[in-house]
VOGUVEX-101472 format. One record per residue: residue number from 0; residue in one letter; chain; x, y, z of N, C-alpha, C in turn. Coordinates in steps of 0.1 Angstrom, whole numbers. Each point is the difference from the previous one (the first is absolute). Layout:
REM residues N
  seq  type  mol   n.xx   n.yy   n.zz  ca.xx  ca.yy  ca.zz   c.xx   c.yy   c.zz
  NUM     A    A      X      Y      Z      X      Y      Z      X      Y      Z
...
This chain:
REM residues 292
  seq  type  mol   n.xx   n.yy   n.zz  ca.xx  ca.yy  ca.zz   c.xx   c.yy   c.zz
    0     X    A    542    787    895      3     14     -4     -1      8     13
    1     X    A      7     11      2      2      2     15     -9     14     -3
    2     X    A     -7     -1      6    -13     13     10     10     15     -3
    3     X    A     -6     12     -9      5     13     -1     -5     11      7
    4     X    A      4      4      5     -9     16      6      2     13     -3
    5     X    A    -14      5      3      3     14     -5     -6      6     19
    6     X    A     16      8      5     -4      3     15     -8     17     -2
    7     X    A     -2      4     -9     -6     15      1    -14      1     -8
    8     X    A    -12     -3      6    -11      5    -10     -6      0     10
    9     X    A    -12      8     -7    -13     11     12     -9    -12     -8
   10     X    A     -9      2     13    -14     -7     -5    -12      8     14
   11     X    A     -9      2     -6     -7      8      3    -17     -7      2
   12     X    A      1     -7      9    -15     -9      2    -12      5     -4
   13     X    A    -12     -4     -5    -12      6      2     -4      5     15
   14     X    A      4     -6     10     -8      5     15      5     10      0
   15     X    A     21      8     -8      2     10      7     -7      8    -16
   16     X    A      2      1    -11     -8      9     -5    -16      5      2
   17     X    A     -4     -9      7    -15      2      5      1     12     11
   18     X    A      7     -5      9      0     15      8      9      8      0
   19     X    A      9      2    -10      5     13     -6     -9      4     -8
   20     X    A    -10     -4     -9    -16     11     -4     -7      7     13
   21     X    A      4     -9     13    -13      8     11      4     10      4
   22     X    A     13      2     -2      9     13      4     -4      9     -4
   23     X    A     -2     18      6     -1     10     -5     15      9     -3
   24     X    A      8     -4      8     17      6      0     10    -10     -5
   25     X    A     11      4     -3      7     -7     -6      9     -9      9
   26     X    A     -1    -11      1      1     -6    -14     -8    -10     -3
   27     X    A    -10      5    -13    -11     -5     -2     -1     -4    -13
   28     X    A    -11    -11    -12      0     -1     -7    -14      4     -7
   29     X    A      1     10    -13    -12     10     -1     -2     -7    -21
   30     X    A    -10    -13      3      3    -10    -11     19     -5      2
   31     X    A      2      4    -17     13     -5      3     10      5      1
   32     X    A     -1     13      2      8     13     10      7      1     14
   33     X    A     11     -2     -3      3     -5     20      3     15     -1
   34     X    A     -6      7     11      6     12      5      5     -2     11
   35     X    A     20      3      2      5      2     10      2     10      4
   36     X    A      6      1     15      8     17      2      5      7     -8
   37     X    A     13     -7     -7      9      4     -9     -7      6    -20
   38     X    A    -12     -9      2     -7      7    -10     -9    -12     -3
   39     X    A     -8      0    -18    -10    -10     -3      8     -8    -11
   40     X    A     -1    -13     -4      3    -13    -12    -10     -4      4
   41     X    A     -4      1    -17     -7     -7     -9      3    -16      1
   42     X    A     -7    -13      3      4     -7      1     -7    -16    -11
   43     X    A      9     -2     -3     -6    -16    -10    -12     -5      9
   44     X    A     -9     -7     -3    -13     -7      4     12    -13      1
   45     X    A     -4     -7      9      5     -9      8     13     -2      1
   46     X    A     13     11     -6     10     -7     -3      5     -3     14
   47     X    A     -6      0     13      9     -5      5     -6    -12     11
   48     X    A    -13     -2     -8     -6    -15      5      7    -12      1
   49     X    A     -6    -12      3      5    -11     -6      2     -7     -8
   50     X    A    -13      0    -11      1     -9    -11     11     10     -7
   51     X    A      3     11     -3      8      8     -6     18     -6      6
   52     X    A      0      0     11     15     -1      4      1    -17     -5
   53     X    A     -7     -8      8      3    -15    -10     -1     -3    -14
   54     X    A     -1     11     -9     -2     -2    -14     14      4      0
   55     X    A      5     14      6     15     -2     -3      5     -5      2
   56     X    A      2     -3      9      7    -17      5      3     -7     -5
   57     X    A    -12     -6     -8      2    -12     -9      5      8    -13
   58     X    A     -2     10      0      4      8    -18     17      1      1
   59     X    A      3      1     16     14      8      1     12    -17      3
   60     X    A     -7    -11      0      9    -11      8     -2     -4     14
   61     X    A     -6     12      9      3      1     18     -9     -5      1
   62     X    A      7    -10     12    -10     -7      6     -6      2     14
   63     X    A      1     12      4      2      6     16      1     13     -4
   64     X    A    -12     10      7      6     13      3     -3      1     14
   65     X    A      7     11      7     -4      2     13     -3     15      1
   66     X    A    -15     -3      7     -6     16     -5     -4      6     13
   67     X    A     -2     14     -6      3      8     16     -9     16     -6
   68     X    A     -4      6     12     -6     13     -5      9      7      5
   69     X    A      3     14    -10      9      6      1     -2     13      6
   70     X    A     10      2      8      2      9     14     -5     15     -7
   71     X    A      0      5    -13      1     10     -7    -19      5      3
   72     X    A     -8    -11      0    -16      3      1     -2      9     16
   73     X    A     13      0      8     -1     10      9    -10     -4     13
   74     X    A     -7    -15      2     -7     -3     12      9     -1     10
   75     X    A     16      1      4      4      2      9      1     11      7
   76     X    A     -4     10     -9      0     16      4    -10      2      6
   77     X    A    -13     -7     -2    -11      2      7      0     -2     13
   78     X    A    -14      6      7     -3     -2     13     -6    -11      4
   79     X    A      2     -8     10     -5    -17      4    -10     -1     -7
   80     X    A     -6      1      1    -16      4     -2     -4      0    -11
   81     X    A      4      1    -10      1      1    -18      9    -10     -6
   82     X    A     12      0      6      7    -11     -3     -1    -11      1
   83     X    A    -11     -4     11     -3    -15      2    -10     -7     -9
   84     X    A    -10      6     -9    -10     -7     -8     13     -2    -11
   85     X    A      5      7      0      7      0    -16     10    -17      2
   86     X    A      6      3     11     11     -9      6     -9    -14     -2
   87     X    A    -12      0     11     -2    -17     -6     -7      1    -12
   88     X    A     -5      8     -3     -5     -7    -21     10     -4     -8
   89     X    A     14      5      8      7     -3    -10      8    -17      5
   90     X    A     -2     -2     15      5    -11      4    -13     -9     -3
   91     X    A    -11      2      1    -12    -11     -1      1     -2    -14
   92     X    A      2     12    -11      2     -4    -15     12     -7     -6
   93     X    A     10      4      7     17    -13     -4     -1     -8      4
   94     X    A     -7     -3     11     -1    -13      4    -10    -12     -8
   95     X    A     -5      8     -7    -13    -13     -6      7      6    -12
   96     X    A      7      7     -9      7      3    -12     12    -17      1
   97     X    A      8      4     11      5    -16      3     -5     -8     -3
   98     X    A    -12     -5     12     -4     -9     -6     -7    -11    -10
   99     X    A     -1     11     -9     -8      4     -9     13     -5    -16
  100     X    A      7      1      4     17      5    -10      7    -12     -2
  101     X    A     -6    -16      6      4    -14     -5     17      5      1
  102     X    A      3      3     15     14      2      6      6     10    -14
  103     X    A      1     11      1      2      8    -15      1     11      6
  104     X    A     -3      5     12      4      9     10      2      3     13
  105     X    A      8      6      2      3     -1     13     -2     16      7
  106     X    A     -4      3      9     -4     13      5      7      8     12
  107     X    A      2     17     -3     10      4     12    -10      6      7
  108     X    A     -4      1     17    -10     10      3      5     15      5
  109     X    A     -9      5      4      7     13      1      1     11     10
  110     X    A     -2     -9     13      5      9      8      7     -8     13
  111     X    A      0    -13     -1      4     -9     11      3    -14     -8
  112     X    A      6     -8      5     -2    -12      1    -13    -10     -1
  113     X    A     -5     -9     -7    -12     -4      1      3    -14    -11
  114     X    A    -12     -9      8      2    -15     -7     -5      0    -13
  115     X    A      6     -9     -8     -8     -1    -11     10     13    -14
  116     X    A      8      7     10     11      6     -8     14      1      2
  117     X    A      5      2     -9     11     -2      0     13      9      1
  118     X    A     -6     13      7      8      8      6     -5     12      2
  119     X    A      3     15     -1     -6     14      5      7      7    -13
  120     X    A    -11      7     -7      4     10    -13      5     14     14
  121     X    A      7     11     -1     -1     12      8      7     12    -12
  122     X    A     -5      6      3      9     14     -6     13      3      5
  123     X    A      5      4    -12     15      1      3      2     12      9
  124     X    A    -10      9      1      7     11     14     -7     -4     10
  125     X    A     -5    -15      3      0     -5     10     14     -4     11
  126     X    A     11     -2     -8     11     -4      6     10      9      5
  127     X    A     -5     16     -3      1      7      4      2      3     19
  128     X    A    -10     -7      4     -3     -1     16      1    -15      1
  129     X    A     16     -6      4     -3    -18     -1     -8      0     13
  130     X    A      4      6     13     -9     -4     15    -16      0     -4
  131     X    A     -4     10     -8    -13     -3      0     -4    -10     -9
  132     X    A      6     -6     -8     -3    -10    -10      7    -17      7
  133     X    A      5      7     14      6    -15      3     -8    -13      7
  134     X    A    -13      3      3     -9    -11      2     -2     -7    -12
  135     X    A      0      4    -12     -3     -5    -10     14     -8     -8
  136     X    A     12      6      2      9    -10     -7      3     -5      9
  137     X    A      0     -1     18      4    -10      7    -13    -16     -3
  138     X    A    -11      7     -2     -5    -14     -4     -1     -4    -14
  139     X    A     -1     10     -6      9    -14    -18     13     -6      5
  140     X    A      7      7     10     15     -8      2     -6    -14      4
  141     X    A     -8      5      9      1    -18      9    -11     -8     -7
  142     X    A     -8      6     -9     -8    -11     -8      6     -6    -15
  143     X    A     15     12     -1      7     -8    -14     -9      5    -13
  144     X    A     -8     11      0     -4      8    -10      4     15     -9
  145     X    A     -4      1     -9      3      9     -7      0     15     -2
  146     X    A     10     13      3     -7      8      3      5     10    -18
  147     X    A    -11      7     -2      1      3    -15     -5     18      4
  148     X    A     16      3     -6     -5     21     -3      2      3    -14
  149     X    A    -11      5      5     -5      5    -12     -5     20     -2
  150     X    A      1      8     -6     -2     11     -5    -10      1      8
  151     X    A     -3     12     10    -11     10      3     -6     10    -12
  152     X    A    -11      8     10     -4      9    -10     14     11      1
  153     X    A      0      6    -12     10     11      1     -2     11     -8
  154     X    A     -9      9      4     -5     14     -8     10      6     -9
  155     X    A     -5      1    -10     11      9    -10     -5     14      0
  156     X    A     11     12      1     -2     10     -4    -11      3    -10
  157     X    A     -2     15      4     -5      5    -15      4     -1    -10
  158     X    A    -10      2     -8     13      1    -15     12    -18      1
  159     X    A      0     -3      4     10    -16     -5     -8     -4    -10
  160     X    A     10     -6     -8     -7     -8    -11     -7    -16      8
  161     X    A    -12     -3     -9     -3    -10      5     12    -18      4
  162     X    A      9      0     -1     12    -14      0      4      6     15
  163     X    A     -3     12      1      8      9     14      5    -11     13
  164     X    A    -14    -10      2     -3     -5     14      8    -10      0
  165     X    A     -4     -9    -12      3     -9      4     17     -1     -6
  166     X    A      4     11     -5     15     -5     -8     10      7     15
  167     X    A     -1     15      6      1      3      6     -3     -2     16
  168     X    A    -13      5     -1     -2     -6     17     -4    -17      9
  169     X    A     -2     -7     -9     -2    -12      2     16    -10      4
  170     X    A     13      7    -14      9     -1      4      5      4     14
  171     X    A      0     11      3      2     12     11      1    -14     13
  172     X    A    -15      2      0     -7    -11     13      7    -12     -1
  173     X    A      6     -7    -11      4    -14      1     10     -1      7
  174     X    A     13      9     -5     15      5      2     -2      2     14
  175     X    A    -11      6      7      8      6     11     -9     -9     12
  176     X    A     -8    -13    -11     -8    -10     12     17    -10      4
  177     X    A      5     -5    -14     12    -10      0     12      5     10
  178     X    A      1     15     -1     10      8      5     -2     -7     17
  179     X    A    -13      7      6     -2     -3     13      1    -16      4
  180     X    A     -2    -11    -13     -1    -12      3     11     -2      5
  181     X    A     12      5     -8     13     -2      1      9     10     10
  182     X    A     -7      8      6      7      6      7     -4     -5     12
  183     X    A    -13     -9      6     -9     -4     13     -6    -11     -4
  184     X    A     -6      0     -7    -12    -12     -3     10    -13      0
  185     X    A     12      0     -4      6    -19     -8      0     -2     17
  186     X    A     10      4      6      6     -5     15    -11     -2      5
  187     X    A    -15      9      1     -4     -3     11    -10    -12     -2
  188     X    A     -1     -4     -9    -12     -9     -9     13     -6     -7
  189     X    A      6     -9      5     11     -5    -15     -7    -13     -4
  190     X    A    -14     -9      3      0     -8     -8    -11      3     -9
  191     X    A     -8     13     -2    -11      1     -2      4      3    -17
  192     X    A    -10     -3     -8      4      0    -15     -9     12     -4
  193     X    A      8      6     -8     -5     16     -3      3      2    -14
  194     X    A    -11     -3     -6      1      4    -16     -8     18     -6
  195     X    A     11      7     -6      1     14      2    -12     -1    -18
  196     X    A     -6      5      2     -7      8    -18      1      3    -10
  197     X    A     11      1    -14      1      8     -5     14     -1      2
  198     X    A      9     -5     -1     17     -2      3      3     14     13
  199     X    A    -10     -4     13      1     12      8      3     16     -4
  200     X    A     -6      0     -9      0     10    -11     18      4     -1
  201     X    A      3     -8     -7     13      1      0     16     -4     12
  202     X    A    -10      0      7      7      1     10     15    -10      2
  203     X    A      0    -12     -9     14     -9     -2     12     16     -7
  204     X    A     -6      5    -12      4      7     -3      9     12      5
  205     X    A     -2      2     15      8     10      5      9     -8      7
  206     X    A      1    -15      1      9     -4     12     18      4      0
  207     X    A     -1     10    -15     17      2     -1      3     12     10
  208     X    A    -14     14     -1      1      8      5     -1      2     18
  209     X    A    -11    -14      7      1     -5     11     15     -4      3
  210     X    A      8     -8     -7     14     -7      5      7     22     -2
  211     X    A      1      3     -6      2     17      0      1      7     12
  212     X    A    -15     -4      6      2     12     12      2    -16     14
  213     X    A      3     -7     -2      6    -10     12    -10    -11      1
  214     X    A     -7     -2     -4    -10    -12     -1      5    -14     -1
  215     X    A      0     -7      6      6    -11     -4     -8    -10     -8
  216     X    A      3      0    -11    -13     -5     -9     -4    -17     -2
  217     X    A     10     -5      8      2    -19      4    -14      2      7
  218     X    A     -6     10      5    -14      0      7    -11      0     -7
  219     X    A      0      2    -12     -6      2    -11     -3    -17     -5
  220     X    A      8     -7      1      3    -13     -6    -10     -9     13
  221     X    A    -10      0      0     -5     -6     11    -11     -8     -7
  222     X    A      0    -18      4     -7    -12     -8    -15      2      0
  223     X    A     -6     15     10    -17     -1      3      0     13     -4
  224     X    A      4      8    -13      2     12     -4     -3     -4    -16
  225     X    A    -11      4     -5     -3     -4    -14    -10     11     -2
  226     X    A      1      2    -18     -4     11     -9     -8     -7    -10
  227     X    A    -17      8     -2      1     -6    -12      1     11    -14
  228     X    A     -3     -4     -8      7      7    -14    -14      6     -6
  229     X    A     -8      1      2    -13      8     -4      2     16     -9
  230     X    A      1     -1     -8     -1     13     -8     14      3     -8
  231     X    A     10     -9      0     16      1      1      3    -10    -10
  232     X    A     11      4     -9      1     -4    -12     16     -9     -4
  233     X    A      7     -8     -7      8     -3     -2     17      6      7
  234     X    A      4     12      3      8     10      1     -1      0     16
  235     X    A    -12      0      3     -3     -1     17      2    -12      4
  236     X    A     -5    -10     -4      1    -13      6     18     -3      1
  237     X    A      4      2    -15     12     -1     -1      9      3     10
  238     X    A     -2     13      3      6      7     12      1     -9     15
  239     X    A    -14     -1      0     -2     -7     16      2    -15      1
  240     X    A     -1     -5    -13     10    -12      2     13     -1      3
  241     X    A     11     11     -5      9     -2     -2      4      5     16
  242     X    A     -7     10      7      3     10     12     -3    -10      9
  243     X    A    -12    -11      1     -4     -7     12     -4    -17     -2
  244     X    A      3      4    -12      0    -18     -5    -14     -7     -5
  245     X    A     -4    -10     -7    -12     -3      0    -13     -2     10
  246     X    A      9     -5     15    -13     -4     10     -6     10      7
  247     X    A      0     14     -7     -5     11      6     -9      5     -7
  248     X    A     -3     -8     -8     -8      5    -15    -18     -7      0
  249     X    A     -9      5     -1     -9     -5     -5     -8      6     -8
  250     X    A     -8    -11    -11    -10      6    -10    -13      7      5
  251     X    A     -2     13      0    -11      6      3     -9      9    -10
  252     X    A    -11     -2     -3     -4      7    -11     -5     17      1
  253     X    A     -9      3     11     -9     11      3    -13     -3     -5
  254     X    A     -2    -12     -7    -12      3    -10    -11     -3     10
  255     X    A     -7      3     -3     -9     12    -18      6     12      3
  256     X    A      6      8      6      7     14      1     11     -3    -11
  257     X    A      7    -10     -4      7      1    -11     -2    -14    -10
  258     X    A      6      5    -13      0    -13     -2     10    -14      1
  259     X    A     -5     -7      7     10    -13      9      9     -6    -13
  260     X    A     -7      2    -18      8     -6     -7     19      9     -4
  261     X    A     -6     10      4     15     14     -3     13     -9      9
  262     X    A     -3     -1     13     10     -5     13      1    -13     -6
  263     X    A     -7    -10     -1      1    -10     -3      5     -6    -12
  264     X    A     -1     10     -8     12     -3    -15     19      3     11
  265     X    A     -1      9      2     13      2      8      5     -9      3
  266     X    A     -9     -8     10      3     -7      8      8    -16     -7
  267     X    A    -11      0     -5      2    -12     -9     15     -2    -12
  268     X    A      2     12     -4     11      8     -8     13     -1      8
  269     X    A      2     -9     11     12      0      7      0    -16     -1
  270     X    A    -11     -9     -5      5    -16     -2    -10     -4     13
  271     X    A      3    -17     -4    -15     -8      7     12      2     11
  272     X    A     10     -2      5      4      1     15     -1     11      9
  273     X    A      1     12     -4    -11     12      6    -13     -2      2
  274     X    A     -5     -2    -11    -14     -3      1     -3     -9     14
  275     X    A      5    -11     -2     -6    -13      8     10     10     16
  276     X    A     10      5     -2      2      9     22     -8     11     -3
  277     X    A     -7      7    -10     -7     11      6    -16     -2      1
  278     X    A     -4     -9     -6    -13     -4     -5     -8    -11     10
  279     X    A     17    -11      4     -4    -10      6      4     -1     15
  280     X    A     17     -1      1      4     -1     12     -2      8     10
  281     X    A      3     10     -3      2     10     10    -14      4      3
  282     X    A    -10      1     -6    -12      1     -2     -5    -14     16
  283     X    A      3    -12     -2     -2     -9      7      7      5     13
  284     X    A     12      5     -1      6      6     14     -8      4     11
  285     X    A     -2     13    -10     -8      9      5    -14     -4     11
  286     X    A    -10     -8     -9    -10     -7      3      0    -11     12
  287     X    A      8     -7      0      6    -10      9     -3      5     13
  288     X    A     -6     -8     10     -8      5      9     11    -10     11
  289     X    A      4     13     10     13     -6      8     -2      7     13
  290     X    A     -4    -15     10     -3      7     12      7     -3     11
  291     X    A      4     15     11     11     -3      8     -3     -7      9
């Protein structure tokens, strides 16, 4: 039976919750209250441990997720200095979560390249400045690793309803990470594999309006350019199958921020040969460790 994955889930170590309690500023955890910049969530007791994510696992079919802490907790915003305890509790904790996980997960780190993972989580208005982020995709190029954007923090107005962030500005940040991918990032990095968050918050979806203002959108079609499907439903996939074909597709849940069974009915809802290129193949693509 062929190995399934789920490429989007947070997992959150004990080493790094331990010293997000020692914190007096945000982003800290006050019990199980994460207070960030952007504001405070209430948070589930362990949902984003381990014994918790391998129970879904086995509840959900997957036999692989690949987990990563998400760019939105705002430790890249910080000053060296703060940002570094958080940075290795979270590499000293994925790393024994690994191997700990009877090969059941695989881990992104989060600010560089580093062994023992399998590529670099970064915020999507990281790609914003490729020169300053280019020490970092020039070596996932030449190590044949994975580079994964994902949503920053993105403050909501006053007054926004609470869906504001992440339906609106989370999108925002995706669209205009893919945009720059595709306007700089493919040529200069063309073998490096770049799987976008969230269907680049849309971002397949505008490729009629790009070919519009002169884009040439055969650029868009590139074999190291993949999306996963995290939070997106039958109508969307549908779409992005039909706009970029299956091998740009992968199953990603968000969970514990959502629930992994909602995507994963979708998913499944298109027949076992979607399932086995979004779940399996492409998933193996991705992962496939290719060095120049």
């Amino acid at each position: 039976m062929n190995a399934t994955y789920d490429l989007h889930r947070h997992l959150w170590p004990v080493e790094l919750l331990e010293e997000l309690r020692r914190r007096r500023e945000p982003p800290r955890l006050d019990g199980w209250t994460l207070r960030l910049a952007d504001g405070d969530y209430d948070l589930e007791p362990h949902a984003y441990g381990l014994e918790r994510c391998l129970a879904e696992l086995d509840r959900d079919g997957i036999s692989v997720a690949v987990v990563s802490l998400p760019p939105t907790l705002g430790i890249d915003e910080l000053p060296a200095e703060e940002a570094e305890p958080l940075r290795a509790a979270y590499h000293e904790g994925a790393l024994a979560a690994v191997a700990a996980s009877g090969g059941r997960l695989r881990a992104l780190a989060l600010d560089r390249p580093r062994d023992g993972f399998a590529g670099v989580c970064v915020a999507a208005s990281a790609l914003a400045d490729l020169d300053a982020l280019a020490p970092v995709l020039d070596e996932l190029q030449r190590r044949g690793e994975l580079l994964f954007v994902h949503p920053g923090l993105s403050p909501a107005a006053e007054g926004a309803p609470p869906w504001w962030q992440a339906v609106v500005g989370y999108t925002a940040q995706m669209q205009a990470a893919y945009a720059a991918w595709l306007a700089a990032g493919v040529d200069r990095w063309p073998d490096l594999r770049v799987l976008f968050a969230i269907l680049a918050g849309g971002g397949p979806f505008q490729l009629e309006r790009f070919r519009s203002r002169g884009f040439d959108v055969r650029r868009a079609q590139q074999p190291t350019i993949f999306f996963d499907v995290a939070s997106y439903g039958n109508r969307a996939i549908e779409h992005c199958l039909a706009t970029l074909g299956g091998d740009a597709l992968v199953y990603g849940s968000d969970a514990p921020v959502l629930d992994p069974r909602i995507t994963l009915a979708a998913v499944r809802s298109f027949g076992e040969a979607v399932v086995n290129v979004l779940c399996h193949s492409n998933p193996e693509e991705l992962l496939s460790a290719r060095h120049a």
